[in-house]
N, C-alpha and C positions, 0 to 999 in steps of 0.2 A: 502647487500641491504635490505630497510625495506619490510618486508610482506605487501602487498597492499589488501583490500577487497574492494569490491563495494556490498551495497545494496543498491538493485532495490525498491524504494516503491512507487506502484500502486495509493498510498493517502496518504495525509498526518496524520500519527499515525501508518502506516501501520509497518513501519519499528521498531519503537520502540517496539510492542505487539507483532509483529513475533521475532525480534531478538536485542531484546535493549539488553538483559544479555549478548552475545556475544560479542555485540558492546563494551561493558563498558570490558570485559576481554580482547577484542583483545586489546584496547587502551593503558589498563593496561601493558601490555605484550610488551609496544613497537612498534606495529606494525600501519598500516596505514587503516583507514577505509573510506572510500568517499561512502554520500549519495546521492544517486540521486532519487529525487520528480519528478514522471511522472508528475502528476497532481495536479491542486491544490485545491482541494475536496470545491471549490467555489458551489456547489449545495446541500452542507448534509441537512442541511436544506429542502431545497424546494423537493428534490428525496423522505428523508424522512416523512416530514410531512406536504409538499405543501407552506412551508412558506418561501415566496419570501420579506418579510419586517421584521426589526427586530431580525435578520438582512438581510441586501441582501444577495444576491449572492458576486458584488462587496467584499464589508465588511468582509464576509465570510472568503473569500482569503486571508487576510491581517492578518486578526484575526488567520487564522490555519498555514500562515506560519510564525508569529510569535510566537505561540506558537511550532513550530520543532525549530525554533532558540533554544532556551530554553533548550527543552529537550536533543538537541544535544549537549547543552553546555554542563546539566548538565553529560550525558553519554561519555562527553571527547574529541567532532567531532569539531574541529574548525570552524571557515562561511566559509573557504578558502576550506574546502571538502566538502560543500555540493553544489549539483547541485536541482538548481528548473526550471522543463520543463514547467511546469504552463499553462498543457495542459486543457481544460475543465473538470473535472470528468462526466462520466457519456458518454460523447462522444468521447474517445480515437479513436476509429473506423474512424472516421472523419478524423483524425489527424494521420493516419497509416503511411502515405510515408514518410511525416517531423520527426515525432518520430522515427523511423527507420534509417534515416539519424545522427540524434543528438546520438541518441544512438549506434550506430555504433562508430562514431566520438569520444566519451565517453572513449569504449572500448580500440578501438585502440590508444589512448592517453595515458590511464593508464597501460594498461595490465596487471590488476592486474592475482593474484594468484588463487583468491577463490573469486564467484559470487554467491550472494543469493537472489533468487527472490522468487513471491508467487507462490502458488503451482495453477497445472488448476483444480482443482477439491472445489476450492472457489468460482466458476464457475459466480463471478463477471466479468461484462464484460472488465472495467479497469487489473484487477487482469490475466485475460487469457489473454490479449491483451500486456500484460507488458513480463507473461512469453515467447508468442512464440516470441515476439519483439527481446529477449534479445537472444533466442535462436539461431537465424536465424543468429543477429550479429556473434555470435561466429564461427558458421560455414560459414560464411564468412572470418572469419577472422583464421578462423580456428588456435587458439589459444591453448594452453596447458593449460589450467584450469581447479579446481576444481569447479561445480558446485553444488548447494544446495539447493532445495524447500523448503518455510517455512510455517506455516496451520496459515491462520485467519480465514476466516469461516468454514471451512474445518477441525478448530483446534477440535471442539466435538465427530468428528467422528475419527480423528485418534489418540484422548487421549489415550485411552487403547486399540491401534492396536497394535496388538504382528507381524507386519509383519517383514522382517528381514532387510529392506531396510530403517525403522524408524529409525532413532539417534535421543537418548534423550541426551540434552549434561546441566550439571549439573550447576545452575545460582547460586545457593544457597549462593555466598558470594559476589553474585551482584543483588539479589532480590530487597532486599531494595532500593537499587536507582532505581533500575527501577519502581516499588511500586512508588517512590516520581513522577519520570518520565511522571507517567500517569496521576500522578495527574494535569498536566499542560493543558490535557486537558480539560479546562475548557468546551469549546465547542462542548463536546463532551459526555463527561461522566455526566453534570449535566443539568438541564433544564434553557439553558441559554438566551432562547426568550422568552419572557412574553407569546409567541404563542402556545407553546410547552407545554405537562401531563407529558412526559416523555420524559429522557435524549435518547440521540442516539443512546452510546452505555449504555447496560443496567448491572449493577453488574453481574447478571447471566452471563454473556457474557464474561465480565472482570475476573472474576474469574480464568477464563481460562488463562489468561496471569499472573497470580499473584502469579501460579505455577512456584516452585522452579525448573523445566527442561522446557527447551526449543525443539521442534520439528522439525525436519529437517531430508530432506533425498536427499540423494546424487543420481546426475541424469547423465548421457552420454550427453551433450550437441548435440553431434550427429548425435543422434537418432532422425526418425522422429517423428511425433506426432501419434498414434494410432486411425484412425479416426472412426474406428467402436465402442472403447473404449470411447472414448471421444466427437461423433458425439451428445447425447440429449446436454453435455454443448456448443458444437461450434453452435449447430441451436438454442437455446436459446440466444446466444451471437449475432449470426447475424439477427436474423425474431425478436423475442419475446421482446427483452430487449429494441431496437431501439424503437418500438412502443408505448410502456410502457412510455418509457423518453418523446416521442414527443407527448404523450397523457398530459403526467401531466404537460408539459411545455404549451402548450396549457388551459389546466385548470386556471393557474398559469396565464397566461397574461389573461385570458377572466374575472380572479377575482379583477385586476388590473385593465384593462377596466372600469367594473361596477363601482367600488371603486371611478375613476376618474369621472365617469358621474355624481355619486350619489352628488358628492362637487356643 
């Protein structure tokens, strides 16, 4: 029977910068990978630099999941494995009990062997909201799997972590595709709104994924969450972040507003 993996990705790019070199080995090697897009990073734009036209939000959508089409072609993922939940970025919270369900539903369909999701200490509120989601499944489901955290914002600090629980696992003769991989983010890595000084993500940032090892560390699905450990990311995730969004979305419709009066 083929090896099945599922990555979890909280955004879309998320999955290729955490673990596109694995993707492109497991594929190599025979085995089966299915993605699944929590979200469909329909607000990078407007979260990152307020800008709600040029493109929209809409547009946005369409624009970033055709670009994972692409990328997943190019890494080996047929359309027939990837799942898009095409939940809001930025509001997964919102969307807790349906995601839960789908993702449930996911799991137990597949069962796969090995689950790679992001890690909580990227302490994005999509990104934490995906891990304990997927977690919860499995003990529910209480499944025999391996599972695997992988670092996107989180990746600078555990570059040169000598912890013992790190696996660097070696891409070096699938660098290059992936390298081409990101170049597909057009909307992402270059300044693609006439609105916009600077790209998204920024080369400094990129760099980090452009490294011939990949980071990962294997978790107990299990286990509970450590809430004394992990309590500044969970009240950030629930008080601070919430606010923040419905500050700037507010910004955002009052600059729209005007924009329409002033015609």
């Amino acid at each position: 029977m083929k090896k099945t993996s599922i990555i979890f990705s909280p955004h879309p790019d998320d999955a290729c910068l955490g673990c596109g070199g694995i993707i492109s080995k497991k594929i190599k090697s025979g085995e089966k990978v299915i993605i699944v897009y929590v979200t469909d990073g329909r607000n990078s734009f407007l979260l990152t630099f307020g800008i709600d036209k040029d493109p929209t939000p809409k547009e946005t959508a369409i624009l970033r999941k055709n670009e994972e089409i692409n990328v997943m072609d190019l890494l080996g993922v047929p359309k027939e494995n990837i799942y898009f939940l095409d939940y809001e970025d930025g509001f997964l919270y919102e969307n807790d009990d349906d995601a839960r369900k789908k993702i449930f539903e996911i799991i137990k369909k597949i069962k796969p062997s090995e689950i790679y999701i992001p890690c909580l200490e990227d302490s994005i509120q999509d990104h934490v909201f995906t891990n304990i989601i997927v977690k919860d499944s499995l003990k529910r489901l209480n499944l025999d799997v391996k599972v695997y955290e992988y670092f996107i914002w989180a990746r600078p600090k555990f570059e040169k972590a000598r912890q013992k629980d790190i696996i660097k696992i070696d891409i070096s003769d699938e660098i290059d595709k992936k390298k081409t991989a990101i170049q597909f983010y057009k909307s992402q890595i270059t300044k693609f709104s006439s609105n916009q000084k600077t790209p998204v993500l920024e080369d400094k940032f990129l760099n980090y994924f452009y490294n011939d090892k990949e980071l990962f560390r294997k978790i107990d699905s299990h286990d509970n969450i450590n809430i004394v450990k992990y309590l500044p990311i969970l009240f950030k995730i629930k008080f601070i972040i919430p606010i923040y969004l419905n500050l700037k979305f507010k910004q955002a419709r009052l600059k729209e507003f005007k924009s329409s009066v002033s015609l």
